[in-house]
C-alpha positions as CSV (number, residue, x, y, z in Angstrom):
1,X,184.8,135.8,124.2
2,X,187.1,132.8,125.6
3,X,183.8,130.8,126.1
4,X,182.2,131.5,122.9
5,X,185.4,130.6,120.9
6,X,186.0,127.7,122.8
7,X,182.3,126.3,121.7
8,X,183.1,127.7,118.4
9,X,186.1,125.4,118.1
10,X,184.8,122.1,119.8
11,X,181.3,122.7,116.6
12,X,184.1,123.1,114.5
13,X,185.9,119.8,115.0
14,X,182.4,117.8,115.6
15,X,182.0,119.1,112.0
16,X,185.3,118.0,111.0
17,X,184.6,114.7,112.5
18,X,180.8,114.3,110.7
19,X,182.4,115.4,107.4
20,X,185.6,113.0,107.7
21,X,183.4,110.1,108.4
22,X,181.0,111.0,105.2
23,X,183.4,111.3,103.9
24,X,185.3,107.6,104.5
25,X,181.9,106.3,103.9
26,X,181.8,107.5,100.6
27,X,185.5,106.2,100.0
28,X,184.2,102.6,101.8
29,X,182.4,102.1,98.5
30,X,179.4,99.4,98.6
31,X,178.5,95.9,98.0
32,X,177.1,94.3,94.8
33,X,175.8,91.0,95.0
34,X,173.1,90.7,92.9
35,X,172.4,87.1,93.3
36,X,173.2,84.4,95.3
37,X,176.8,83.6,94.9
38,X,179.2,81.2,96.5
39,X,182.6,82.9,97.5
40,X,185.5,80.9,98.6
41,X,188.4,82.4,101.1
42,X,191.2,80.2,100.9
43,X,193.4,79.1,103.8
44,X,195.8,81.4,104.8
45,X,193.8,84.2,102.9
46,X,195.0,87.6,104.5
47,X,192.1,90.6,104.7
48,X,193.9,92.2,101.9
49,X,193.3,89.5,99.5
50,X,189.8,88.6,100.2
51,X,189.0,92.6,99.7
52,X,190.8,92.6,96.1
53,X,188.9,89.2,95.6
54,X,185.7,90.5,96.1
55,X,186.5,93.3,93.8
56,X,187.4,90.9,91.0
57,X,184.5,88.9,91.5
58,X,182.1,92.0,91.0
59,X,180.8,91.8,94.9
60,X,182.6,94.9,96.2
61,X,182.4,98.4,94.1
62,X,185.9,98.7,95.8
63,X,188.6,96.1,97.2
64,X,190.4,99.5,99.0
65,X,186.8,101.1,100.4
66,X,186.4,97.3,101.6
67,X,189.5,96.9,103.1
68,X,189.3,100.2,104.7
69,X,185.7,99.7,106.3
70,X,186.6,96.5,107.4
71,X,189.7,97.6,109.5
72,X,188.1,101.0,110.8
73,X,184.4,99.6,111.7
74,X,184.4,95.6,110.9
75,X,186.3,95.1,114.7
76,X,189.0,92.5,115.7
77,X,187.4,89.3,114.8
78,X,189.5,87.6,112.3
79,X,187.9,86.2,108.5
80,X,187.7,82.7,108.6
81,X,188.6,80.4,105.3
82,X,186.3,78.3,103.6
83,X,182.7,79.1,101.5
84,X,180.3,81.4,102.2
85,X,177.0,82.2,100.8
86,X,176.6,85.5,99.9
87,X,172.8,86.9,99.2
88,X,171.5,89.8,97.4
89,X,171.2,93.0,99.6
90,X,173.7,92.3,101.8
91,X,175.8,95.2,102.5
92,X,180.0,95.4,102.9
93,X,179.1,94.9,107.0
94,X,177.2,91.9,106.1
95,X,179.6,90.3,104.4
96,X,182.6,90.6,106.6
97,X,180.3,89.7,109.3
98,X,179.6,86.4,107.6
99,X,183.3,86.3,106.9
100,X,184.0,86.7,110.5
101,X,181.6,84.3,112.3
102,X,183.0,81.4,109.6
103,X,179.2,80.3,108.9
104,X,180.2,78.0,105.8
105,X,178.6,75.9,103.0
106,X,178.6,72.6,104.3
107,X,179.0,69.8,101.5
108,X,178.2,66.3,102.1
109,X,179.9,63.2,101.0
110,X,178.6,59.9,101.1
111,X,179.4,56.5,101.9
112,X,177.5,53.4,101.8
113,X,177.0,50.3,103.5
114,X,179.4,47.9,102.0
115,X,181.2,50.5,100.1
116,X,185.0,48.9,99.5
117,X,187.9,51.0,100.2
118,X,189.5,51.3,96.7
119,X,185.6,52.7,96.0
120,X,185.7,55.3,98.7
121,X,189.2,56.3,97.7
122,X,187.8,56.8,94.3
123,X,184.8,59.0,95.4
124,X,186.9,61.5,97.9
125,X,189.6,62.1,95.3
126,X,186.7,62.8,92.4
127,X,185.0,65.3,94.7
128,X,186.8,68.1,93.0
129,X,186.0,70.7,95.9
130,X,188.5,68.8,98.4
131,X,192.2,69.1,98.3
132,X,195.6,67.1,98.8
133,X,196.2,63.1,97.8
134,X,195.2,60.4,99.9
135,X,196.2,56.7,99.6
136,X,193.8,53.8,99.6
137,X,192.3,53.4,103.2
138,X,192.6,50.0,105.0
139,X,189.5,48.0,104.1
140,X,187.2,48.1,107.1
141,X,188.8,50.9,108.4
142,X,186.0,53.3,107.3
143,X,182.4,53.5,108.7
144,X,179.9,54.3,106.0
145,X,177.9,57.6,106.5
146,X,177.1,60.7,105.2
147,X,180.1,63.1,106.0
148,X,179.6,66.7,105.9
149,X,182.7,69.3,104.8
150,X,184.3,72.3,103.4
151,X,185.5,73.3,100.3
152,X,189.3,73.0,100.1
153,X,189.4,70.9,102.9
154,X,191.8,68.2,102.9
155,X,190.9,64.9,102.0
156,X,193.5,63.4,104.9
157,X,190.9,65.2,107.1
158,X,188.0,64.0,105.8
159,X,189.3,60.7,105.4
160,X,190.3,60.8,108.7
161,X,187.1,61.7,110.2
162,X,185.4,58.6,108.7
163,X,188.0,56.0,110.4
164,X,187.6,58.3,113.7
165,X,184.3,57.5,113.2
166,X,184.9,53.6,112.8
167,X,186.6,53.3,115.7
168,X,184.3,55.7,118.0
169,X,181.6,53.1,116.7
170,X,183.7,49.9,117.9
171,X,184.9,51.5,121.3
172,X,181.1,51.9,121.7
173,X,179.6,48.2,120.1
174,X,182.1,45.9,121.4
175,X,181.2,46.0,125.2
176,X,177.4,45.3,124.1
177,X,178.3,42.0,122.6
178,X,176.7,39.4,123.5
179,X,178.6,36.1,125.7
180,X,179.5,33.4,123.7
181,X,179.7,35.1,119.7
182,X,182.3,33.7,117.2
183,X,184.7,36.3,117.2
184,X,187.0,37.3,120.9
185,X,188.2,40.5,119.1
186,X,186.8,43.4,117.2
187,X,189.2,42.8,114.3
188,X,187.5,39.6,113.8
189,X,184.6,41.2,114.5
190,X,185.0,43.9,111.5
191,X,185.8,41.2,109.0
192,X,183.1,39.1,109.9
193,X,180.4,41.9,109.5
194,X,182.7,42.6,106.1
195,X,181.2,38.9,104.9
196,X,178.0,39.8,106.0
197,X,177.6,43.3,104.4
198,X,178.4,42.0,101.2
199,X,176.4,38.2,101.6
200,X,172.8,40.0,102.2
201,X,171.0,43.2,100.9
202,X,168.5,42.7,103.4
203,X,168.5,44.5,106.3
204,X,166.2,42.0,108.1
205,X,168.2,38.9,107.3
206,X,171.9,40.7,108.9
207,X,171.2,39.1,111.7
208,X,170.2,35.6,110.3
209,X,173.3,35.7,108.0
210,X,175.5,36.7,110.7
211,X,174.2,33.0,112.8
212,X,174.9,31.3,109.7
213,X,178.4,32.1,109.7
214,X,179.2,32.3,113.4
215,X,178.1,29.1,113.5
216,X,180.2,27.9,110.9
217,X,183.3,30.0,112.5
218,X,182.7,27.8,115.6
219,X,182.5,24.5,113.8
220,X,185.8,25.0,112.2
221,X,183.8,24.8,108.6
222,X,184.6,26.3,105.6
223,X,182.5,29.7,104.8
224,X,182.3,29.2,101.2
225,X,181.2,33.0,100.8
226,X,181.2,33.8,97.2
227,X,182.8,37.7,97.6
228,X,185.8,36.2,99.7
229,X,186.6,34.6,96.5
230,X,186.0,38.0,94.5
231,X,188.2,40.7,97.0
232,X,191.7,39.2,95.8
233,X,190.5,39.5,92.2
234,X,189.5,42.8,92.0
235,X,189.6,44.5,95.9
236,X,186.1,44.9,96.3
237,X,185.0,46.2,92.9
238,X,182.3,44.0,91.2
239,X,183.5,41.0,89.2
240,X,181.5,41.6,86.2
241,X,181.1,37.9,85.3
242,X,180.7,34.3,86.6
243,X,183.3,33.6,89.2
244,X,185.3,30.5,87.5
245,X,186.1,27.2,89.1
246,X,189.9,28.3,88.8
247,X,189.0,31.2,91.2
248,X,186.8,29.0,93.5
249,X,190.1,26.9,94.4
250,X,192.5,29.2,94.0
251,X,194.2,29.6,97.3
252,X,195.4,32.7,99.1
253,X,194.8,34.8,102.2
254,X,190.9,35.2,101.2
255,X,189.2,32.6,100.0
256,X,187.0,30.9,102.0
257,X,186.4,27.9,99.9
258,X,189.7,27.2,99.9
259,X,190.6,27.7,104.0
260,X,188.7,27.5,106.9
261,X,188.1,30.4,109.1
262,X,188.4,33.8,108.3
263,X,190.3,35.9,105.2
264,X,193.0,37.4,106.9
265,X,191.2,40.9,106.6
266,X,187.7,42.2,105.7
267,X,186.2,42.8,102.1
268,X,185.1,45.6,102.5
269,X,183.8,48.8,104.8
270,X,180.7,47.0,107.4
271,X,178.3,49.2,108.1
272,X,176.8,50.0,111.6
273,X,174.2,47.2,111.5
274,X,176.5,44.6,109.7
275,X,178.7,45.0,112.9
276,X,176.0,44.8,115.3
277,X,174.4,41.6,114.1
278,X,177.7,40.2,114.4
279,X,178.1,41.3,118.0
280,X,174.0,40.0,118.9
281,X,173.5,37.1,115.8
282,X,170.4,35.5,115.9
283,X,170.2,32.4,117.3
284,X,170.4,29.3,114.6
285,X,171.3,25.9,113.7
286,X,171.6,27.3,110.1
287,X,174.6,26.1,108.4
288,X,173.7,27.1,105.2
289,X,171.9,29.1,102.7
290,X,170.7,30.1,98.9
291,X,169.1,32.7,97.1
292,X,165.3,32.4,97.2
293,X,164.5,33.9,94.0
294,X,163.2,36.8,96.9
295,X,165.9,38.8,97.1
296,X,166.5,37.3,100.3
297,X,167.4,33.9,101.3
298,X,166.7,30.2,102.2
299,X,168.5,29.0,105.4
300,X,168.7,24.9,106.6
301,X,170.8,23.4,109.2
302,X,170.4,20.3,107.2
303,X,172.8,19.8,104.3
304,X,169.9,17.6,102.2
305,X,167.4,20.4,102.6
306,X,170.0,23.2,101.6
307,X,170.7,21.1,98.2
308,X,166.5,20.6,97.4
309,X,166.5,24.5,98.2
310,X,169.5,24.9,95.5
311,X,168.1,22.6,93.0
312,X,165.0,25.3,93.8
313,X,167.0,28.1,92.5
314,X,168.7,26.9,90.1
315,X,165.2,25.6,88.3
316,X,164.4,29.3,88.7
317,X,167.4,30.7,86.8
318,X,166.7,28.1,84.1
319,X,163.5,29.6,83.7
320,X,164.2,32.9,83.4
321,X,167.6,32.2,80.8
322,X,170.3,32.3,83.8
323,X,171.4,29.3,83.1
């Protein structure tokens, strides 16, 4: 009889144990997604809230049966914040799983070549899915790329991410340079390919343009580039009308008609090949150069062919009402 009731009892309390764990199942509830839906966990989100979140959101029959799945059978991994892509037919374990491994939406931000700081300052704080206040970055402290991030991530450390990558890009460019370039340091070397970014929109003449004006650099000329006169006017942002003969001799810290050398910063954010053209220029006697009508441009070492080239353009602009 001992033996018998001792089996009786151990059946009895595996029974216990199938029916108590039915019946938690049943009180775990079940997920709803119906269709893809983006779900955001915010930082310092406890397990609690996310659970009652889901509920509001219509994801979770139950916030509690959640909850109480998650902490019986979901393990010891912790949730991680950010946004997560939830998919039809995933179930409660599915979820927290995702929730758990911190597999987020990545969102992208771009910034081009070229791109001035006050316009990058601008685009971060109108990408509505970042967080926090920056201030305007330092022109040229920012390398332009495509920069990938989360939602309700700080701008400070997206921000900071793209001068990280500025000055990963330096600390690897400036030992390549070449012997004998126009600039001895890579701040000179930023604003330099600053001038170049914004004095060509052809990739194939960066290298050209960047002779041009380390050869001027080294003569002690003036560079006479048009956007040094523009970045005190407006910080980078497009003029919107004919530069005026008051602004071409109007003297400050940027003006290259006006000084000779370089502006005492750069104009804007260089991009990677901007920076490299200046550290391996191509090999000139240019001194000087005009639109071609091309898109591209016209260089001459000699000043008398550089003005025939000008007359050139400008008989072109006549022609089509530009002048």
């Amino acid at each position: 009889m001992g033996r018998i009731g001792w089996k009786g009892g151990a059946l009895a309390a595996v029974l216990a144990l199938v029916l108590a764990v039915f019946a938690g199942t049943m009180a775990f509830g079940s997920a709803t997604v119906e269709e893809e839906t983006q779900f955001v966990i915010p930082t310092g989100s406890t397990l609690t809230s996310v659970a009652n979140k889901l509920e509001a959101e219509g994801l979770v029959s139950s916030g509690r049966g959640f909850l109480l799945r998650a902490k019986l059978l979901g393990g010891s991994r912790p949730i991680q914040a950010g946004e997560f892509l939830l998919e039809p037919g995933m179930s409660q374990g599915d979820i927290l799983s995702a929730f758990q491994s911190g597999d987020v939406i990545r969102r992208f931000i771009t910034i081009p070549e070229g791109m001035p700081s006050i316009l990058v300052w601008e685009r971060l704080m109108a990408e509505d899915k970042l967080t926090g206040e920056i201030p305007v970055p330092a022109e040229g402290s920012v390398l332009p790329d495509t920069y990938d991030f989360e939602t309700g991530e700080s701008r400070t450390a997206v921000l900071a991410r793209m001068q990280a990558a500025m000055q990963n890009y330096l600390a690897e460019a400036w030992p390549r340079r070449v012997p004998g370039i126009a600039v001895d340091n890579v701040k000179d070397a930023v604003i330099l390919a600053s001038i170049v970014e914004k004095e060509t929109g052809q990739p194939s003449e960066r290298r050209m343009v960047a002779g041009l004006y380390s050869n001027r650099v080294k003569k002690g000329m003036f560079l006479q580039a048009d956007p040094t006169i523009i970045y005190p006017i407006t910080k980078g942002k497009p003029l919107g009308r004919r530069i005026r003969q008051s602004e071409i001799a109007a003297i400050n810290d940027y003006n290259t008609y006006s000084m000779a050398g370089l502006p005492k910063g750069p104009i804007t954010n260089p991009g990677r090949e901007s920076i490299a053209a200046v550290l391996n220029p191509e090999k000139t006697d240019a001194l000087y150069m005009v639109a071609d009508g091309s898109g591209g441009h016209e260089f001459n070492a000699d000043y008398a062919a550089h003005q025939r080239a000008v007359d050139k353009w400008y008989a072109l602009r006549r022609e089509k009402g530009e002048m």
